[in-house]
N, C-alpha and C positions, 0 to 999 in steps of 0.2 A: 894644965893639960889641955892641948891644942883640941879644938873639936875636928872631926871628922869632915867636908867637905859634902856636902850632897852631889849622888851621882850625876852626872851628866845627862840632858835626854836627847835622844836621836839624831834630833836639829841640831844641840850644840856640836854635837861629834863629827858631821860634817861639816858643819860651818868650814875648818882650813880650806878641805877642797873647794868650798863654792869660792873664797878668797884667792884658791891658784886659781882657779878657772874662769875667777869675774863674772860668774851665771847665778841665776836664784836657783831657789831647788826647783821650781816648776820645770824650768830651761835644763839642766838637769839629764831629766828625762829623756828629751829629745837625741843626748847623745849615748854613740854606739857604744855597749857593754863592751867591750875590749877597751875604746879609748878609757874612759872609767878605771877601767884595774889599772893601765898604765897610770893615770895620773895618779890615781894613790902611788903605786909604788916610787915614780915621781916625788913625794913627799918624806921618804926616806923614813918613816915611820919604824918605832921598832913594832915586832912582830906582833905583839897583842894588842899593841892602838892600831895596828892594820885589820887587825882582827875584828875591834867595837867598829872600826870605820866603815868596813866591807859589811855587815851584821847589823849597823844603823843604816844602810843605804838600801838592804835587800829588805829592813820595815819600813820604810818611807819610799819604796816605788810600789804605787799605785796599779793595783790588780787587773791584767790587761781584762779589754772590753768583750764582751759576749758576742762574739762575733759568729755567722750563720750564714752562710751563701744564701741569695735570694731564689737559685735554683731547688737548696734543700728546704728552704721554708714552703715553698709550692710544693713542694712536692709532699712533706707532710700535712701540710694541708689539704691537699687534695685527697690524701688517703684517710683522715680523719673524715672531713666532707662525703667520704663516699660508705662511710659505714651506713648502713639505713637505719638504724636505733639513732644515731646521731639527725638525720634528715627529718624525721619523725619527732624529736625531740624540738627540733628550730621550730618544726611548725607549731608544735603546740607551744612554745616560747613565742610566737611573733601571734597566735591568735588569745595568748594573753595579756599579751600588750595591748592589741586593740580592744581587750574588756576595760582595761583599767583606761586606756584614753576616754573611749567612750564614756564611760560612766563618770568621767569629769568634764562630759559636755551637758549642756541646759536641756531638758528635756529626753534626758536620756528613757528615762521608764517611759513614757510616750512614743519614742521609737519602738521600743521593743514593745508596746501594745499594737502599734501596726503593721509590724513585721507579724506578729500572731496572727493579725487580723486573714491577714494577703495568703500567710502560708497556708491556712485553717480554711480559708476558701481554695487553693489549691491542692487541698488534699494531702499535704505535707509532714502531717503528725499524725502520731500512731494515739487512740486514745487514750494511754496512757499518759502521753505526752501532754495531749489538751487537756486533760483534766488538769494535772498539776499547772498547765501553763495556766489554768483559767484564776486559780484561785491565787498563783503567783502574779497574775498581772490584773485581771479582770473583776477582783472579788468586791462587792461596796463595803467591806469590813476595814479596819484599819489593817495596812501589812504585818502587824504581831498577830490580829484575832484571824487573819486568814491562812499564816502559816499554823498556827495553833489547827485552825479547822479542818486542814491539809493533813496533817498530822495525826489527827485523832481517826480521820477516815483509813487511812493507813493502817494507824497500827492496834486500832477498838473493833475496829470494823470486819467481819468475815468478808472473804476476796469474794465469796457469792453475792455480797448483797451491799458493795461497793458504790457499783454503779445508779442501783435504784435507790440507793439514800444519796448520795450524791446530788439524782435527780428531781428526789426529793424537797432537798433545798434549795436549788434553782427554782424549782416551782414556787417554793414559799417565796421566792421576789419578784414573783410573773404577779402581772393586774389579775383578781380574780375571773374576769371574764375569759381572758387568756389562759389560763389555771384550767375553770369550769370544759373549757371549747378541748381542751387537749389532754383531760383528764385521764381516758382510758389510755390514749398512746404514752402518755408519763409511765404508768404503771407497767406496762409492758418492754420500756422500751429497751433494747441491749446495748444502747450506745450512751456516753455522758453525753449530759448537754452541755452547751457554753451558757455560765450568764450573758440573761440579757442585757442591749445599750451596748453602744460602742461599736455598733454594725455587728455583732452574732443574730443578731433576730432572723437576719433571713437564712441564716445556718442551722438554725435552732427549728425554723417552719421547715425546712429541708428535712432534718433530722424526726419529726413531728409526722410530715407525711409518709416518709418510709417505713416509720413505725407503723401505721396504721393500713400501707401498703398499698397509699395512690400516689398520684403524682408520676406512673411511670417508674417505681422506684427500683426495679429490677433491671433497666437497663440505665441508669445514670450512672453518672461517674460517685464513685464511693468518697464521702465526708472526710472518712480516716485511711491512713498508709495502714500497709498491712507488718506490721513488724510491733516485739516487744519495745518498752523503754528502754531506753542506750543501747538497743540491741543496734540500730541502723539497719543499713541494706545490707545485704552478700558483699563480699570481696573476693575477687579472683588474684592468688601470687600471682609477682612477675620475677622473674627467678634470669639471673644473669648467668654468663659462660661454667663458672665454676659450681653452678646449683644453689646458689644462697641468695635469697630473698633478696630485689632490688626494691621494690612498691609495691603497693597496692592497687586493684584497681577498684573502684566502685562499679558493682553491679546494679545497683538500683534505677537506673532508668531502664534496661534490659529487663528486670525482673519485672518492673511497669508494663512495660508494652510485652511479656510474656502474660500478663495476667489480663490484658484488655485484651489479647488473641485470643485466649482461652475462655472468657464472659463474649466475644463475638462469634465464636463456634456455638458453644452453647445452645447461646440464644438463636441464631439459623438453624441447629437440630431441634431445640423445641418446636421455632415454626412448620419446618417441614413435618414433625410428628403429630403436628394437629392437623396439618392438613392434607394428610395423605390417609388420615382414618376409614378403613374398608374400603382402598384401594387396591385391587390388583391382588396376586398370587403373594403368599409368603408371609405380609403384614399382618401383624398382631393387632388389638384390638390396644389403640392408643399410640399407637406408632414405636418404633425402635424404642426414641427416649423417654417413652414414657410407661416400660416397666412390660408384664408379660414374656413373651419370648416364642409362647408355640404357633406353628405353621397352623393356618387354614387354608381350606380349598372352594375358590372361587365357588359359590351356587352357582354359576350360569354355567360352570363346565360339569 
């Protein structure tokens, strides 16, 4: 009993044609679907080897290419690009990239101890912010006993009595003469301190005289921004034609220089309320700002 033949695969089945046509199968391709059906039928095939022939040639041409006009690629790009969750999302992709470069440069913690340093004298963090930044960069513990110490202020510690143990333990790494000299402004004070070293001392003597309320401290420029942790400054939308949110804008230096307007009114109405005391018709005893409100009438009239 004869065996059976295994079937044919694809390649064998056109093999004839590529012999009428003297072309590989790649070559093949290049010619036009009409000329193709003629040359089979060319071959005089009966009906059902025309049939494998045509049905091995439509599995062996190669699935045309993904082709996309370079007009439509920009232009969904463009529209993708212009989503703002999209624009928003690059930035914060391209400012996480520069965390992980940076942090595989030499000295990277030492950058960001004087970026603290610059900003902390610029007034740039909320005290929330320093404090955590203090014990994340500035702490003499090792980085586990300082996140550890971070941590237990957080979440052992009642939010009232945060900042006085806080400042507690900065004091316990102050020289005791430094401790002794500044003793009652610790206990009182409402602000954290920075450890000391590493240039905070003289933010730390800034923060020391305010508490104790020399130095002028009612008109200097304030230690800390006025804003919660991760809260940032204000933003005002920016809203395109159709009313959907295009950016954002930061308002924080606006809200700065609203709050230095408002500390320079102030402070001209206190002066003029001290010194306009038992002056003239109308004046209260202390001046406008400084409380009262009834009318007196001049003695000399």
């Amino acid at each position: 009993m004869s065996e059976t033949p295994p079937p044919k695969t694809n390649e064998e089945i056109v093999e004839p044609l590529l012999s009428h046509l003297g072309a590989s199968l790649s070559e093949l391709w290049l010619l036009p679907p009409a000329f193709l059906e003629e040359s089979v039928s060319d071959l005089r095939l009966a009906p059902p080897a025309a049939a494998r022939l045509l049905i091995a040639l439509a599995r062996l041409r190669p699935p045309p290419p993904q082709e996309k006009s370079l007009e439509r690629y920009l232009s969904d790009r463009e529209a993708r690009d212009d989503e703002p969750w999209r624009r928003e999302a690059r930035k914060a992709e391209v400012q996480l990239e520069s965390f992980s470069r940076g942090f595989a440069e030499e000295g990277a913690m030492e950058g960001l101890r004087r970026d603290f340093l610059s900003g902390a004298k610029a007034g740039l963090f909320s005290e929330e912010e320093a404090l955590c930044l203090s014990y994340l960069l500035c702490s003499a513990s090792s980085p586990a006993r300082a996140v550890y110490d971070l941590s237990c202020l957080l979440l052992r510690v009642p939010p009232a009595s945060r900042t006085q143990t806080h400042n507690w333990h900065v004091a316990g790494l102050m020289s005791k003469a430094r401790r002794e000299a500044n003793g009652r402004a610790i206990a009182t004070l409402p602000w954290p301190l920075f450890f000391d070293g590493g240039g905070f001392e003289t933010l730390n003597s800034k923060l020391l005289s305010l508490g104790v309320g020399v130095s002028g401290g009612g008109s200097e420029k304030p230690v800390f921004a006025e804003r919660r942790l991760l809260e940032g400054s204000g933003a005002l939308r920016i809203l395109g034609p159709d009313g959907s949110q295009t950016a954002l804008l930061e308002t924080g230096p606006l809200e700065q220089a609203l709050a230095d307007l408002k500390a320079a009114v102030l402070g001209r109405g206190r002066g003029r309320g001290r010194g306009s005391r038992g002056r003239g018709r109308g004046r209260s005893r202390g001046g406008p700002w400084q409380g009262g409100g009834q009318e007196t009438e001049d003695p000399k009239n």
